[in-house]
C-alpha positions in Angstrom: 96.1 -26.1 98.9 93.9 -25.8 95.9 93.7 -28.6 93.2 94.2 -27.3 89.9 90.7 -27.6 87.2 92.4 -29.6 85.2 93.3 -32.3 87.4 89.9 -32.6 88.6 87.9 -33.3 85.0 90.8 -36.0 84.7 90.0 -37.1 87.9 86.6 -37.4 87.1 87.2 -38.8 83.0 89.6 -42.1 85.2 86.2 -42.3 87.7 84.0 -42.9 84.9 86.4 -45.3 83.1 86.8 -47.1 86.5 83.0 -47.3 87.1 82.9 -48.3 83.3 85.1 -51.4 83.8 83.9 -52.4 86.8 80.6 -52.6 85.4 81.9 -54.6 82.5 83.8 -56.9 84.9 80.5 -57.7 86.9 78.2 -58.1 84.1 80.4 -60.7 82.3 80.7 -63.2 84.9 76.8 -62.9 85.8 76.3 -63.6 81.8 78.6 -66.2 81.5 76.9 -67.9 84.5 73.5 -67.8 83.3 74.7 -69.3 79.9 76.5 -71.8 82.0 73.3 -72.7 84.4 70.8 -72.4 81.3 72.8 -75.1 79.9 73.5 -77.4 82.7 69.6 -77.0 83.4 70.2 -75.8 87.0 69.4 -71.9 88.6 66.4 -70.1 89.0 63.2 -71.1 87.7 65.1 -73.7 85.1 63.9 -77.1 83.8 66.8 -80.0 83.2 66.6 -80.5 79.8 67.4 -83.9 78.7 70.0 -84.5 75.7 68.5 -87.4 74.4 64.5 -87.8 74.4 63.0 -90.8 73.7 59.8 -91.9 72.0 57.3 -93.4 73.7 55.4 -96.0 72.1 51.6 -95.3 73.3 49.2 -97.5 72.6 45.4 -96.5 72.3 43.2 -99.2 72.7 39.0 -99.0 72.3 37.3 -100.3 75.1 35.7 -103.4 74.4 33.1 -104.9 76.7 34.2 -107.2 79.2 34.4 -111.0 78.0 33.6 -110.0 74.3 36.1 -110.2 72.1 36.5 -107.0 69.1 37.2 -109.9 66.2 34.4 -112.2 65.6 34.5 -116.0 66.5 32.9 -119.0 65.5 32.5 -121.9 68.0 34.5 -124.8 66.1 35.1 -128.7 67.8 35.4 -127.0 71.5 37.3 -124.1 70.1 37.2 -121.0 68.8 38.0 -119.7 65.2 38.0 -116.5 63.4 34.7 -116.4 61.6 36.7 -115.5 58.2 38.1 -119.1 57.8 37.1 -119.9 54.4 35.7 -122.9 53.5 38.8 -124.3 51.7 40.2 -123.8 55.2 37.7 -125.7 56.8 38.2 -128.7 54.6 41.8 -129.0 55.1 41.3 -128.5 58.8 39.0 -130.9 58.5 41.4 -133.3 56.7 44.5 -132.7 58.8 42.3 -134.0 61.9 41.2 -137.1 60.5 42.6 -138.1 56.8 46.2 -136.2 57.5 47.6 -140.3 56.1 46.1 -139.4 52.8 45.8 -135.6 52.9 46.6 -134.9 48.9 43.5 -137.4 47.9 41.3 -136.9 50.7 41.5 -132.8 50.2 40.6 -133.6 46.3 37.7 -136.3 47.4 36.3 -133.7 49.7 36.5 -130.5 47.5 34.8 -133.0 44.6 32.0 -133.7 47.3 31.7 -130.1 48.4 31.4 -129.0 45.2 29.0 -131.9 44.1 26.7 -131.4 47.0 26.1 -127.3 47.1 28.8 -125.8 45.4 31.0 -125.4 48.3 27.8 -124.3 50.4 26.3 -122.0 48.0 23.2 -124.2 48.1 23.2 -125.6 51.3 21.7 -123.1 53.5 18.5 -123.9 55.8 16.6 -121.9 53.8 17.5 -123.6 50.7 17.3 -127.7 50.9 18.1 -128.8 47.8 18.4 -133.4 48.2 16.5 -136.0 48.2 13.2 -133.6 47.5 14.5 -131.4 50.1 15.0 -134.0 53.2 19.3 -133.6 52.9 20.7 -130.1 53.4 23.9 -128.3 54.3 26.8 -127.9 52.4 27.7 -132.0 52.3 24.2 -132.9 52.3 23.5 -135.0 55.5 19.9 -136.1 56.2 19.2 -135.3 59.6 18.9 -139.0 60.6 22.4 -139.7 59.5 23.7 -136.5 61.2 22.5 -137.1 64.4 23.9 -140.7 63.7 27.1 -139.6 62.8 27.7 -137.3 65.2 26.6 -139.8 68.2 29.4 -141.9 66.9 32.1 -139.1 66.6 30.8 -138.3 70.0 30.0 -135.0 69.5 26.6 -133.3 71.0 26.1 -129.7 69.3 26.9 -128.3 65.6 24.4 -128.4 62.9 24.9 -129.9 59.4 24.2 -126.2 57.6 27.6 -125.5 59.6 30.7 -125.5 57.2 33.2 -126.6 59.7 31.1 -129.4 61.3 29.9 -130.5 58.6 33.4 -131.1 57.1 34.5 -132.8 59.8 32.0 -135.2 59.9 32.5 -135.7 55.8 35.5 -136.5 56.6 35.6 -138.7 59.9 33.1 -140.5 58.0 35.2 -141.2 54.9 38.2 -141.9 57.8 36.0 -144.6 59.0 34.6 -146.3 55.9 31.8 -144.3 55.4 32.1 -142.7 51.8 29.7 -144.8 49.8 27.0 -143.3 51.8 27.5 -140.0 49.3 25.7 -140.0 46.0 28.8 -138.9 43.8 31.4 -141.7 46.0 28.7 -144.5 45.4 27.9 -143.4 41.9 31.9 -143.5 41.2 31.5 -147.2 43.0 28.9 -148.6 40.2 30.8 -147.1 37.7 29.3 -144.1 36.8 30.6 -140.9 35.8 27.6 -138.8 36.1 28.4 -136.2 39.0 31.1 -138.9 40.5 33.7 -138.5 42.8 36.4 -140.6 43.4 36.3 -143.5 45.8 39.0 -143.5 48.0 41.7 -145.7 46.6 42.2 -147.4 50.1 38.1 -148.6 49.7 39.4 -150.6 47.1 
């Protein structure tokens, strides 16, 4: 029996649509599980991809040679200090260690006696001796014989007296210890003159 023309171009109109829809129904799933996987970070060739990322703090140092340190130091009493104390630091360091009892007048007595002696070390370099025709020097003025004296009797060994910090502690272990009168401006002060004086500590009295 012979099919009719007609019936077979509708035959073959539904084929197409069927092909057409089964197409569609294939293609969406497949989509919809790439979507899916891209998301969830799994299937081929994907990376999980965190939700949250968090910063790293890196920290970039320089290389610094081994047993030198990048800031500079100063040797100070056994220790180290950075070498940008300032010398109004020195003194109170210096005061804290030995005159902390009387710390208001013994910071004033030892500014007046930096500031008598070299101007807070303006004028006490090696190169520039300026006591006792040039045999004191450093920033409190110590002749050599009564550094070395002093500093056998504070039982330190090293230090020079052109160095701020030592040099301000010995001013001031030796003002501890009854030893201000040995500075011009303390004994002037003493005789009772006001000519470049500073004060004698009130406990001397």
């Amino acid at each position: 029996m012979k099919t009719p023309a007609g019936y077979k171009r509708v035959r073959r109109r539904i084929g197409k649509r069927n092909a057409k829809k089964t197409t569609h129904s294939l293609v969406a799933p497949i989509l919809f599980s790439i979507s899916v996987g891209l998301s969830l970070g799994v299937g081929i060739g994907a990376r999980t991809i965190p939700s949250v990322i968090e910063a790293e703090t890196v920290v970039i140092s320089t290389p610094v040679e081994e047993g030198v340190s990048d800031e500079p130091q100063i040797e100070v009493a056994g220790q180290t200090a950075p070498s940008n104390t300032t010398e109004s630091e020195m003194i109170e360091q210096a005061v804290d260690e030995f005159l902390f009892n009387s710390k208001s007048e013994s910071l004033m007595i030892m500014h007046c006696l930096a500031n008598r002696e070299s101007h807070h070390g303006d004028s006490g370099k090696p190169t520039d001796p300026h006591g006792d025709n040039g045999l004191a020097g450093g920033p409190f003025q110590f002749h050599q014989a009564t550094w070395d004296r002093m500093r056998g009797q504070m039982g330190e060994t090293d230090g020079t007296r052109y160095d701020f910090q030592e040099a301000a502690r010995t001013t001031a272990w030796a003002i501890a210890n009854g030893r201000a009168l040995e500075w011009g401006p303390i004994l002037r002060a003493a005789n009772g003159s006001n000519y470049a004086a500073c004060p004698v500590p009130s406990w001397y009295r």
